[in-house]
Phi, psi and omega in degrees: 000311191281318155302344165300295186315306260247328173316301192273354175259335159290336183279340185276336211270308209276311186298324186289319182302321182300327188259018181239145181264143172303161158340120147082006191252134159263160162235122204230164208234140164203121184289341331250144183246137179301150186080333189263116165294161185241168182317290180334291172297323182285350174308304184292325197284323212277292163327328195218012182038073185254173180203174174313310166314340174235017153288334174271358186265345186295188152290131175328299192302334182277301168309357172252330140348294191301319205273336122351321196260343167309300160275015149275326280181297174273299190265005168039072154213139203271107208248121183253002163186168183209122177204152162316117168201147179272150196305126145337109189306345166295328175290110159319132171255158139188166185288358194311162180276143172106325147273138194336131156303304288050040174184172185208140171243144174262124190218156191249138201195132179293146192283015180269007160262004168329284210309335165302283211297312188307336170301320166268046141106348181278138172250120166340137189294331199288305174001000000 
């Protein structure tokens, strides 16, 4: 019995850790809107003489390289995750200039850089 207790209180110990952000860390949100290139991309077109059409051709993973080594790289702020995620299906699209593509990205960042990212388009997640 007491190696049963000792199991589930180091496994509660290992799962609270796992889930918790570091100190001083944020997650700020960035919607990209149809018709408008975001910095990254256009970086990537300009750079590899490219167009939007072979930005859908990359991979999740290579495009979140890209905008990570962007914001590393460009704006010397340090992205401690980056992840993908497509819109809520209740959230309006339209092809209109100026609306959500459908997606979104999240990136986890320390918070003494808020103020940069909201300057470049990124906004707090609660927001």
């Amino acid at each position: 019995m007491k190696k049963i207790t000792f199991f589930l209180i180091v496994l509660a110990v290992f799962i609270s850790a796992c889930n918790t952000q570091p100190e001083n860390t944020i997650i700020l949100s960035y919607y990209p809107s149809q018709c408008l290139e975001t910095a990254w991309e256009t970086q990537w077109f300009e750079n590899n003489d490219k167009d939007m059409a072979d930005w859908y051709t990359l991979t999740e993973n290579q495009r979140l390289n890209i905008i990570k080594d962007y914001i590393e790289d460009e704006l010397n702020v340090s992205v401690i995750d980056i992840k993908h995620y497509p819109l809520p299906p209740d959230m309006g699209v339209c092809a209109a200039c100026g609306c959500p593509r459908g997606e979104h990205y999240e990136i986890q960042i320390n918070e003494e850089n808020l103020e940069l990212m909201q300057f470049n388009g990124f906004r707090l997640t609660e927001e």
